[in-house]
Backbone as numpy.savetxt, mean C-alpha at the origin, in Angstrom:
# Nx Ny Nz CAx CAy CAz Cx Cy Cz
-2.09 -29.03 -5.88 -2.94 -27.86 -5.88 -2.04 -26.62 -5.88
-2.47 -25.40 -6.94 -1.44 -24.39 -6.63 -2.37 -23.25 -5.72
-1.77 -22.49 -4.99 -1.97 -21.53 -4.17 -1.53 -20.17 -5.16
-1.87 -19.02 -4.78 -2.19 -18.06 -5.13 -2.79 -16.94 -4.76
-1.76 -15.63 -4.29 -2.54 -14.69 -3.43 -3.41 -13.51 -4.60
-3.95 -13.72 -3.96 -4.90 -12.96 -4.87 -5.22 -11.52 -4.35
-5.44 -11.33 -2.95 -5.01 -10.04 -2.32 -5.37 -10.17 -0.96
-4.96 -8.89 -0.31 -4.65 -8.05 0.70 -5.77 -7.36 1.22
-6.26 -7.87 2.22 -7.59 -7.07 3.50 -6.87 -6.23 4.22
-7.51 -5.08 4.43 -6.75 -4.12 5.54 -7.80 -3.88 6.05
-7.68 -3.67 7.30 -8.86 -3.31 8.15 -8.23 -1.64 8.25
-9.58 -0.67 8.75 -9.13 0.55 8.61 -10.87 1.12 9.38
-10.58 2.36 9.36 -11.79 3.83 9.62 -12.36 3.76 8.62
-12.27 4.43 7.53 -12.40 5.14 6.29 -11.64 3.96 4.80
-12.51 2.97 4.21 -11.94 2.47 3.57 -12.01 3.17 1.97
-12.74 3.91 1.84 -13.21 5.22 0.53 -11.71 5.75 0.42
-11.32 6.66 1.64 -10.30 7.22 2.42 -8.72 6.64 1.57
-8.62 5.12 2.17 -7.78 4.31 1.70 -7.43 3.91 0.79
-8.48 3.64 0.11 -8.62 3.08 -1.70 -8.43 4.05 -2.43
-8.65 5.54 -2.38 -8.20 6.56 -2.81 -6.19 6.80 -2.72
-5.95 6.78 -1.54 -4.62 7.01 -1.51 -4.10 5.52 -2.24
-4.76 4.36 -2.02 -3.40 3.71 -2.41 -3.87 2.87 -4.03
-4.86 3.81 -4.49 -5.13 3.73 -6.21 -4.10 5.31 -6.45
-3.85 5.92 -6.52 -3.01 7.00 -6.65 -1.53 6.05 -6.48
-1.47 5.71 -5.45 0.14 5.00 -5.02 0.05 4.09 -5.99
-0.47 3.12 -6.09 -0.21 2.11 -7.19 -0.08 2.44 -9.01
-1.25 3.44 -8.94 -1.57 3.56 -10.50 -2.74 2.72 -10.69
-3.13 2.52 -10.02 -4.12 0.98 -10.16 -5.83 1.62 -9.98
-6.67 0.93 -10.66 -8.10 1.49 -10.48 -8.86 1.19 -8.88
-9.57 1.89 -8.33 -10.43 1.63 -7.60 -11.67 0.75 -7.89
-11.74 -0.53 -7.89 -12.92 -1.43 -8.35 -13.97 -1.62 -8.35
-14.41 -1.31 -7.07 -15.48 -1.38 -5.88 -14.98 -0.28 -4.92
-16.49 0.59 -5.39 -16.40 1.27 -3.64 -18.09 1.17 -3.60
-18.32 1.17 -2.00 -19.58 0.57 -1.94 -19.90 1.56 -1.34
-21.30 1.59 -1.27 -22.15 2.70 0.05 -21.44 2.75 1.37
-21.33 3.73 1.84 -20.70 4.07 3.08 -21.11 3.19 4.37
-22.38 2.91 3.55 -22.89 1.62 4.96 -22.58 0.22 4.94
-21.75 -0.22 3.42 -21.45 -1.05 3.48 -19.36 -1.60 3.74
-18.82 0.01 4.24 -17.63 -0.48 5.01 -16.55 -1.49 3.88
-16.70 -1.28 2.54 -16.11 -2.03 1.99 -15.13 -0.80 0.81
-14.16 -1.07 0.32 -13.88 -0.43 -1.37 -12.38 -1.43 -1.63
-12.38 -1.48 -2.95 -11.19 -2.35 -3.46 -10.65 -1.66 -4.61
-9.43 -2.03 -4.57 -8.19 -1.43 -5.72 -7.74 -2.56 -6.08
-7.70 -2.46 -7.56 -7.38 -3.62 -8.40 -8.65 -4.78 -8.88
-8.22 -5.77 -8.82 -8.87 -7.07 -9.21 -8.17 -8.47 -9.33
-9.00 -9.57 -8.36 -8.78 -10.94 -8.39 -8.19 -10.90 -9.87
-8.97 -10.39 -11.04 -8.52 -11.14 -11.93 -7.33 -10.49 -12.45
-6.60 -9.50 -12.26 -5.64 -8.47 -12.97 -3.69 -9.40 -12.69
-3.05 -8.61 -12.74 -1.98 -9.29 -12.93 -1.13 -9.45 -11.78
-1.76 -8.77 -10.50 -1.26 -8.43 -9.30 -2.17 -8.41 -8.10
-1.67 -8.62 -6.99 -3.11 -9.15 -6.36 -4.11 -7.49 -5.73
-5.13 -8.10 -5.49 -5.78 -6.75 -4.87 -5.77 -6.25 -4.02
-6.22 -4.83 -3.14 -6.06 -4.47 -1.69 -7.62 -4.33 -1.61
-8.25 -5.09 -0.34 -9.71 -4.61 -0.20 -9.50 -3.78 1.41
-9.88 -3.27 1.61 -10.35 -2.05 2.49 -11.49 -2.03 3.35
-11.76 -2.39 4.70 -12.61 -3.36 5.54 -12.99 -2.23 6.29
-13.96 -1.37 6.76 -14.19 -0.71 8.12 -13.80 -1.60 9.21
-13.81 -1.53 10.11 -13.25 -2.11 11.31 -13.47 -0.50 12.30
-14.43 -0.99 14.08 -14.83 -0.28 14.67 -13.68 0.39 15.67
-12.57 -0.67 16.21 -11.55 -0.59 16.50 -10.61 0.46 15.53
-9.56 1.29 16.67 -8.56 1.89 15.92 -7.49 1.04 16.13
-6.29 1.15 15.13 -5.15 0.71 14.62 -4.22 0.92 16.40
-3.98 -0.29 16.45 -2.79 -0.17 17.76 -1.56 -0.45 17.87
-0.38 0.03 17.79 0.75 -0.81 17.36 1.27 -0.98 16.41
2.61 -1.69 16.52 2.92 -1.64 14.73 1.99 -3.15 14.51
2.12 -2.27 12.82 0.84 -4.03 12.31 2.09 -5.20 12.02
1.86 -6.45 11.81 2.75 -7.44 11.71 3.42 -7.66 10.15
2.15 -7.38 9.56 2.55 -7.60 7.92 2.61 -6.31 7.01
3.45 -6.38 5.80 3.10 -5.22 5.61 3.55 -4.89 4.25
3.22 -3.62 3.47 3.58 -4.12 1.90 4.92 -3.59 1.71
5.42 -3.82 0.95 6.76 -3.65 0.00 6.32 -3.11 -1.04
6.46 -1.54 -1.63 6.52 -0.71 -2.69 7.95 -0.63 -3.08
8.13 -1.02 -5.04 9.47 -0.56 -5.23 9.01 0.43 -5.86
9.95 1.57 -5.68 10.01 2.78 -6.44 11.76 3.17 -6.70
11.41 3.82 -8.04 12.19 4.28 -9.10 13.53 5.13 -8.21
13.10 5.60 -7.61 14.14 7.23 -6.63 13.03 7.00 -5.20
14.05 6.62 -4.13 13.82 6.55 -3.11 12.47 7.71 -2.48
13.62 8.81 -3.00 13.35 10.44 -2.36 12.42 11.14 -2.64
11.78 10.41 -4.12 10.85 10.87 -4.93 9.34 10.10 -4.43
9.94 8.88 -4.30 8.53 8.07 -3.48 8.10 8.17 -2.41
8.85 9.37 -1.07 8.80 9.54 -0.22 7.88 11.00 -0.27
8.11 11.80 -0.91 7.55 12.89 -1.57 5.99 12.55 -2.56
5.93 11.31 -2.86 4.35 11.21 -3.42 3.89 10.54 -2.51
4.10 9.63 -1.26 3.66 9.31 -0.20 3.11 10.82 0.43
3.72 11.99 0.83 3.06 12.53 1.53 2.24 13.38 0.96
2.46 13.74 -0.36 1.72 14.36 -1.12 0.18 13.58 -1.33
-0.04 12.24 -1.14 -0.64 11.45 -0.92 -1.47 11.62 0.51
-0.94 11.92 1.52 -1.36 12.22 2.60 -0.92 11.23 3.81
0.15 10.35 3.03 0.97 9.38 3.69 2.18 10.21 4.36
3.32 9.43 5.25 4.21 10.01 6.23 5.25 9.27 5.99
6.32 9.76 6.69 7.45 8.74 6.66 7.74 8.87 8.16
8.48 7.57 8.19 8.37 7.41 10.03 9.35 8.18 10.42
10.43 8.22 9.88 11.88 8.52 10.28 12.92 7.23 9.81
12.40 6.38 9.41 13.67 5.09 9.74 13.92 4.89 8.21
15.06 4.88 7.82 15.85 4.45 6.39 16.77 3.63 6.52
16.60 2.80 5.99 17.72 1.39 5.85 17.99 0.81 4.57
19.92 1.17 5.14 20.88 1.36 3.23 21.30 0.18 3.88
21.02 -0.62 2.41 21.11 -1.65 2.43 22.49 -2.10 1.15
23.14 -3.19 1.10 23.91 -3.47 -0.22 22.81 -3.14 -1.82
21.77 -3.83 -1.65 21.37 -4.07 -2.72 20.23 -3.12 -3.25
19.82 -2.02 -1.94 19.09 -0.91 -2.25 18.59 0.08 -0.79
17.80 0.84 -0.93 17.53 1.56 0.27 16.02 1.37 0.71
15.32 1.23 1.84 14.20 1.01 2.30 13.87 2.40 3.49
12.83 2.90 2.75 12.12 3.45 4.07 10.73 2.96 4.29
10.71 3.44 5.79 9.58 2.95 6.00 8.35 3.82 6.35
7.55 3.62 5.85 6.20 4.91 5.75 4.97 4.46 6.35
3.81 5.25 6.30 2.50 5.22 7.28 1.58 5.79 5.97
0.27 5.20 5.46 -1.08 5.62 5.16 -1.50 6.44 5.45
-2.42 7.11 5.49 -3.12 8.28 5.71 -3.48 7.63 7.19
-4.08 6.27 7.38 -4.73 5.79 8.66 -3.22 5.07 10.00
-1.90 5.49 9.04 -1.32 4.81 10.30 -0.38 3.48 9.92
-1.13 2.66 8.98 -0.37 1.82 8.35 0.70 1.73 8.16
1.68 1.22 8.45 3.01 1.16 7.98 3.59 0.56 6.66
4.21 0.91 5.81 4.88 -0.04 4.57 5.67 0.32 4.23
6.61 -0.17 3.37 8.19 0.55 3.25 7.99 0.54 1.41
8.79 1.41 1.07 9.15 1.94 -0.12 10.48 1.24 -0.53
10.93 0.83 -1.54 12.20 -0.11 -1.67 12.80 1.01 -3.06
14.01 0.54 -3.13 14.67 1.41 -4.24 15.84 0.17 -4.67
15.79 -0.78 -5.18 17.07 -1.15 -5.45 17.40 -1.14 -6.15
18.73 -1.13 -6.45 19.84 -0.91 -6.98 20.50 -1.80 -8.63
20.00 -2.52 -8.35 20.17 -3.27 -9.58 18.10 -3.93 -9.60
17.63 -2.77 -10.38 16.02 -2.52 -10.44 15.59 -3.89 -11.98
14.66 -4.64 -11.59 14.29 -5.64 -12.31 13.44 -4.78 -13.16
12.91 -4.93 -14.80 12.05 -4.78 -15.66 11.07 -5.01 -15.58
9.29 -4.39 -15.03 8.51 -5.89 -14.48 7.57 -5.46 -15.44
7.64 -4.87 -16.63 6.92 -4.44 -17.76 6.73 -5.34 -18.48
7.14 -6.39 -18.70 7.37 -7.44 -19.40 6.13 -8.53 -18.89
């Protein structure tokens, strides 16, 4: 049997909120956004070439750092750090130079944490 992630639940406040910033971050369409009473919106699609992010209300606020978390590569470190906040995203403070590229690590509009990658010898994924 093969396995296959297909995507990514985030629980959040404002999932409208979310799917907005991180269809801008990706480039990627907003799929689904539902009535405000139904606490749901998604970026991307099961069926597309990459998996999706769905966007969950949840009554609870965000506590802590979260355990999992995404990996964005971008082109110029400095530049992806700059459409993160222009985005309405943050950067924590923490950068880590690495041999094979540089990682920071950033926050969502809601808090989220995920890091931005830059490496150095950058793969083609156009193909």
């Amino acid at each position: 049997m093969a396995n296959t992630l297909i995507g990514i639940t985030i629980d959040c406040a404002d999932p409208a909120r979310l799917a907005a910033f991180w269809s801008a971050m990706l480039g990627t369409a907003i799929t689904e956004e539902h009535s405000d009473d139904s606490g749901w919106a998604t970026v991307g699609s099961r069926h597309g070439d990459r998996p999706r992010l769905t966007f969950q209300r949840v009554p609870e606020p965000k506590n802590g750092k979260v355990r999992i978390h995404l990996d964005i590569e971008v082109q110029d470190i400095e530049a992806g750090r700059r459409e993160v906040e222009s985005l309405g995203g943050s950067w924590t403070g923490t950068r880590n130079d690495y041999d094979e590229g540089v990682v920071m690590v950033m926050r969502d509009p809601e808090g989220h944490e995920f890091c931005i990658v830059e490496y150095f010898d950058r793969v083609d994924r156009s193909s």
